[in-house]
C-alpha positions in Angstrom: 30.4 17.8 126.9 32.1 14.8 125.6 35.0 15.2 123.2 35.8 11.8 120.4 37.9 12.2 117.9 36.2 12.1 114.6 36.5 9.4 112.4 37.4 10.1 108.8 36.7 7.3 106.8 33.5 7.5 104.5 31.3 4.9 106.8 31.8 7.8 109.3 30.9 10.6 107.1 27.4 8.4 105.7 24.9 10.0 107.9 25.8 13.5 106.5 24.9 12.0 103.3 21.5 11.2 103.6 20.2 14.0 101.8 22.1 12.6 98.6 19.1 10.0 99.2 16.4 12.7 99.0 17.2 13.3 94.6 16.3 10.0 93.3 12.9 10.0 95.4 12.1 13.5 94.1 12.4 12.1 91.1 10.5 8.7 91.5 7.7 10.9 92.6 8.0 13.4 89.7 7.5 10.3 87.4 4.9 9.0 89.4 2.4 12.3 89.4 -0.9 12.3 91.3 -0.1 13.0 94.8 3.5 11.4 95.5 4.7 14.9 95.7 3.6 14.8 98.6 6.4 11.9 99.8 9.4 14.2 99.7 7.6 16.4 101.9 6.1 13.6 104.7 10.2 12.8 104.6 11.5 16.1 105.3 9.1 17.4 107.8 8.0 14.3 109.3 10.1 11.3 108.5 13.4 13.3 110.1 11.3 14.3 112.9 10.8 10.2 113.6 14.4 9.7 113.0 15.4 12.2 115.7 13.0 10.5 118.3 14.3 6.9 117.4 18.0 8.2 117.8 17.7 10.9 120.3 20.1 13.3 121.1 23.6 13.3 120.3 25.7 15.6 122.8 29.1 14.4 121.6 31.3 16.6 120.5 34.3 16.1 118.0 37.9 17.4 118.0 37.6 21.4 116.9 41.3 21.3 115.8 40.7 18.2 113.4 42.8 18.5 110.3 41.5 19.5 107.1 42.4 15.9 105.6 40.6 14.0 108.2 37.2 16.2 106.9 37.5 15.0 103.1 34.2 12.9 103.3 32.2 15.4 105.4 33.3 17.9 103.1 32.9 16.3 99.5 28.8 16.0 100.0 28.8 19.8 100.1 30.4 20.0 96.7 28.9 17.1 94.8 25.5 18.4 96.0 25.4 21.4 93.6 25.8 19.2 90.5 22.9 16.6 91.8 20.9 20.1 92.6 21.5 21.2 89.5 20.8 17.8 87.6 17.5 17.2 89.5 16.3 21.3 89.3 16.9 21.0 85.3 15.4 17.4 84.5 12.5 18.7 86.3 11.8 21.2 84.2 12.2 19.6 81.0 10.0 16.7 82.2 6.9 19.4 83.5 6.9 21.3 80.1 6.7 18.3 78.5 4.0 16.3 80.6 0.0 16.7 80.5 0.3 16.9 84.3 -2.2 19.2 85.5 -1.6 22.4 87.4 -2.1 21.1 90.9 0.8 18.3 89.8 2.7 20.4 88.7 2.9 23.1 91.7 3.2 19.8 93.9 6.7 18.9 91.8 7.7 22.6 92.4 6.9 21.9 96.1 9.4 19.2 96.2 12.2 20.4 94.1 11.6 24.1 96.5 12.1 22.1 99.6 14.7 20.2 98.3 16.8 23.6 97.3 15.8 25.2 100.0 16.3 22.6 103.0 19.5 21.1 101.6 20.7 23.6 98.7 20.9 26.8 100.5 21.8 25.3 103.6 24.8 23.6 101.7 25.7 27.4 100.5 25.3 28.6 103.8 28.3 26.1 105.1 30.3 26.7 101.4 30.6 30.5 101.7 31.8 30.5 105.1 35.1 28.8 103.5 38.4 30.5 102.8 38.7 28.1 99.2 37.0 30.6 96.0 35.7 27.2 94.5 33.7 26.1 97.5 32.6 30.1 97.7 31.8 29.8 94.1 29.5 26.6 94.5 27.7 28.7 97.5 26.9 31.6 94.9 25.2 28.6 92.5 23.2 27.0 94.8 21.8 30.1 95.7 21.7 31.6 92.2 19.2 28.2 91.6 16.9 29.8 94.5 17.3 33.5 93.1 18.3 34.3 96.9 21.9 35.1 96.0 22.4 38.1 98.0 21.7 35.6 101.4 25.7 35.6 101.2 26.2 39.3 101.4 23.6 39.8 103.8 24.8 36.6 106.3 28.4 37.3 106.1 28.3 41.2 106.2 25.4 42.1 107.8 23.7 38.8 109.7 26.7 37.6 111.7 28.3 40.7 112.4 25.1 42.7 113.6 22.4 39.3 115.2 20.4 39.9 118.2 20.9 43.6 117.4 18.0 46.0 115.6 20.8 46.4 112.5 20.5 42.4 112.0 16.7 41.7 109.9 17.1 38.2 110.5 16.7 38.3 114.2 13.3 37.4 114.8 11.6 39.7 117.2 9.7 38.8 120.8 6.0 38.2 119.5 6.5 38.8 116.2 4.6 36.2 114.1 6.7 34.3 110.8 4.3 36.2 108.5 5.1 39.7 109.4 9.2 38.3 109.7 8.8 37.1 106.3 7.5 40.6 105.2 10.2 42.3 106.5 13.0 40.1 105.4 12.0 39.6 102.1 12.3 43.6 101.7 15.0 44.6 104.2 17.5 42.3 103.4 18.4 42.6 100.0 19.0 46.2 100.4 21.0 45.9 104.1 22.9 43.4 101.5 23.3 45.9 99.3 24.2 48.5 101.7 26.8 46.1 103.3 28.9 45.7 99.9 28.3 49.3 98.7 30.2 50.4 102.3 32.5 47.5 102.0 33.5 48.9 98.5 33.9 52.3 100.0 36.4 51.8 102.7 38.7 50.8 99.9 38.0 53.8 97.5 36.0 52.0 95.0 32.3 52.7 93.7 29.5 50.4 93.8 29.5 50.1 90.3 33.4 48.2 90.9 33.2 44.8 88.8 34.5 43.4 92.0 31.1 44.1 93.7 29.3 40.1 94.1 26.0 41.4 92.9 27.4 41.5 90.1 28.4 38.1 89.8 25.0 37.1 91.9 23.1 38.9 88.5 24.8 37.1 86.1 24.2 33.4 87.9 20.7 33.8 88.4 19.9 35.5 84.9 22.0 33.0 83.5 19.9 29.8 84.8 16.7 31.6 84.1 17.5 32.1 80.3 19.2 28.3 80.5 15.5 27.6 81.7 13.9 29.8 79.5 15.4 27.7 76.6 14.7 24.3 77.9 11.0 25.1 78.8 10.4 28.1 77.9 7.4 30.5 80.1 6.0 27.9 81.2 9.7 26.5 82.8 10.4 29.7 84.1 7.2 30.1 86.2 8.0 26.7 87.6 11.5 28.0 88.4 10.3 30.9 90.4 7.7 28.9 92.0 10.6 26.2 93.2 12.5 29.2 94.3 10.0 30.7 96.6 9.1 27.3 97.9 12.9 27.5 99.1 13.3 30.8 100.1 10.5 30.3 102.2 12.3 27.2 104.0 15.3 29.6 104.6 13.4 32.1 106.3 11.4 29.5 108.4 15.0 28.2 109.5 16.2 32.0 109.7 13.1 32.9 112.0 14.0 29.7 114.5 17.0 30.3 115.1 17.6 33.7 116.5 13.7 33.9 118.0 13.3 36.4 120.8 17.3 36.2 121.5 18.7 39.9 122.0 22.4 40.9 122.6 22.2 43.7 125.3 22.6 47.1 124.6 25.6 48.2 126.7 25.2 52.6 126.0 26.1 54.5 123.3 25.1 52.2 120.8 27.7 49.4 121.7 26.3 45.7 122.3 28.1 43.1 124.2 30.0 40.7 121.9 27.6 37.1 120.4 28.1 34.1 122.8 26.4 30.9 122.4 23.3 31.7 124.0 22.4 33.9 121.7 21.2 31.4 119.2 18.7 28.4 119.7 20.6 24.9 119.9 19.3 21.6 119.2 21.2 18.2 119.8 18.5 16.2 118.2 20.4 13.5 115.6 18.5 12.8 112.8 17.7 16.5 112.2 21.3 16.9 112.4 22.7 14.7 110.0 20.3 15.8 107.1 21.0 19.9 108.1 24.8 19.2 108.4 24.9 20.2 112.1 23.3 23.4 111.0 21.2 23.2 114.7 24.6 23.3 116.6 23.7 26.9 115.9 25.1 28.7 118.7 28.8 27.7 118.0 28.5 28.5 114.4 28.1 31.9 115.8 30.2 31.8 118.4 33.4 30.4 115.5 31.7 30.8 112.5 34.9 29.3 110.8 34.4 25.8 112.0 33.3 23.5 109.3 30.1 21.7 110.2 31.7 18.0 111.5 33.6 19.9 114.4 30.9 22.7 115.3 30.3 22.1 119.2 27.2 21.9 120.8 26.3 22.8 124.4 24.5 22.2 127.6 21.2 24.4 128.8 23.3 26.0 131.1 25.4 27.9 127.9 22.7 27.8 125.4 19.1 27.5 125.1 17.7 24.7 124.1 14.5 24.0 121.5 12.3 21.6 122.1 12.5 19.5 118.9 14.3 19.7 116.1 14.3 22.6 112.8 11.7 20.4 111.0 9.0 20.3 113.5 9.6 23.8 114.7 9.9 25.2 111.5 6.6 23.4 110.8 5.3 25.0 114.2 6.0 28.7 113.1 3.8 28.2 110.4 1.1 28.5 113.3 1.7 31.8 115.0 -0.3 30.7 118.5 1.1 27.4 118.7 5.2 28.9 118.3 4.0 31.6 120.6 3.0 28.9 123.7 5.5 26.7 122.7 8.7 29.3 122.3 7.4 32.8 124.3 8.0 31.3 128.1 11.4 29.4 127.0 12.4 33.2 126.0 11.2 34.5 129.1 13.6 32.1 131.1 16.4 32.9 129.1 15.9 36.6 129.9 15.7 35.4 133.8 18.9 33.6 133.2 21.2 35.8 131.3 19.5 38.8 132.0 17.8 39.3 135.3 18.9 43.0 135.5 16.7 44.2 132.9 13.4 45.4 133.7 12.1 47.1 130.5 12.3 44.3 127.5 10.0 46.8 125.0 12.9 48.6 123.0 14.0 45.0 122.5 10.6 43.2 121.5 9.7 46.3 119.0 13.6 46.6 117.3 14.1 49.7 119.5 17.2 50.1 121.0 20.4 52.1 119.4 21.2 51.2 115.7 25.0 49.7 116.5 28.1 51.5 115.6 
């Protein structure tokens, strides 16, 4: 792969801002009523979809030991997105509970605002809480807090990236397995693997689980926090709208969560030991447009492979080092909502990968059904 050196000036950074753009149409179509709600989501799932096939691929890759200083523009649309979350999430509300919008309209606004919190807010977290700086940590644990998913940090950092494409790792979507049942499972299994994670954590240093320095504590107080702050603006009636906007984005996670690990399996080595995550363990996609509005989110393999870059300098690769989807997360994420379409489109691209990385083994059951040895 080509390596540039990445340009630091704000023209440069621009593209990773175009889901800044995203907020004021939300809100255009909030005022608007009827069914403009259903803009945002045409943009999202279609309109980036367009954008990748107008501006391809983009297999470029930028200097990994960049300086911190030349990332100040790539990095500052992470932490002003919070606040415009925040803004948008909140104005909402008040608006709603004080509109004669019907129902319908107003589960289409909660559409919009979920798939704006859950498309660019939690993916924003997802980059934040990988960094060393408490601040950009802390604005992780809001965003999330604002999609009542806040134990996603526990559970990625402890558990997901340290246990994927093993049966320890929830998020690893099995061989077969359909979104629907994945989205079962996760919804149940990972808040208490989270829990797990941080009660052992806690452990190896002596301390209970009831220690105040235990993040579900702090993940309790953010999201009961914004629930009473929209309990007071809108009352019932702004709470249910808050949960519905929540699921809406918890649901995008786990639709992103599902497509990238599908069918990918570390192999067991004996004695419940796995070989160490490379980049074809996760699904890559080079496709531009997609890219800019996910923050290089489907360079996906090397945020595994050095989960410490920050998203301007993550590397993408060739087929021949990681597999490759076929479009990018908003079309397939769209495409595991229809369990035999993902299963022709993704089930023989699995199959080759086996071929290819794994030729020697014969009996890929234990792995389709979560089987092999629980890692030690």
């Amino acid at each position: 792969m080509t390596v540039q050196p990445l340009g630091s000036k704000f023209i440069h950074a621009l593209p990773f801002w175009s889901s800044i753009a995203l907020a004021p149409v939300t809100i255009f179509t909030m005022y608007q009523g009827g069914f403009w709600f259903v803009i945002p989501v045409l943009l999202i799932w279609y309109g980036v979809t367009m954008v990748d096939e107008i501006t391809g691929q983009y297999k470029k890759n930028a200097d990994p030991d960049t300086s911190e200083d030349a990332l100040f523009w790539y990095k500052a649309v992470t932490i002003v997105w919070p606040f415009v979350q925040f803004a948008v999430i909140f104005w909402a509300i008040y608006f709603i509970t004080r509109s004669d919008y019907a129902l319908w309209e107003k589960l289409g606004i909660a559409l919009n605002i979920g798939m704006l919190t859950g498309t660019i807010g939690i993916n924003y977290a997802h980059e934040l809480m990988h960094q060393k700086d408490k601040r950009e940590r802390f604005l992780a644990d809001f965003l999330l807090a604002m999609g009542l998913y806040s134990h996603f940090r526990s559970e990625h950092l402890q558990v997901h990236h340290r246990y994927v494409g093993t049966p320890k790792d929830p998020v690893t979507a099995r061989f077969g397995e359909s979104f629907y049942k994945y989205f079962r499972r996760v919804l149940t299994s990972c808040p208490q693997s989270a829990f797990r994670a941080e009660k052992e954590k806690l452990a190896k240093v002596g301390k209970p689980w009831t220690d105040r320095s235990n993040p579900f504590f702090t993940y309790a107080a953010l999201q009961i926090g914004l629930l009473v702050l929209t309990f007071l603006i809108g009352g019932w009636a702004g709470i249910l709208f808050f949960v519905a906007q929540a699921f809406v984005a918890i649901t995008h996670l786990e639709l992103v969560d599902y497509v990238e690990h599908y069918g990918l399996t570390r192999k067991h080595l004996g004695n419940g030991k796995y070989e160490h995550v490379q980049p074809h363990h996760s699904w890559n996609a080079e496709h531009r447009g997609s890219n800019w509005i996910l923050i290089n989110l489907q360079r996906h393999s090397d945020h595994h492979y050095k989960p410490n870059r920050r998203f301007p300098v993550l590397q993408t690769y060739g087929a021949e080092i990681a597999p490759q989807l076929p479009y990018g997360y908003p079309l397939m994420t769209l495409a595991a909502l229809f369990p035999r379409l993902w299963r022709k489109k993704m089930n023989p691209r699995v199959r080759r990968w086996r071929d290819m990385y794994y030729p020697e083994i014969t009996d890929w059951l234990p792995y389709n059904k979560g089987r092999t040895p629980m890692p030690r």
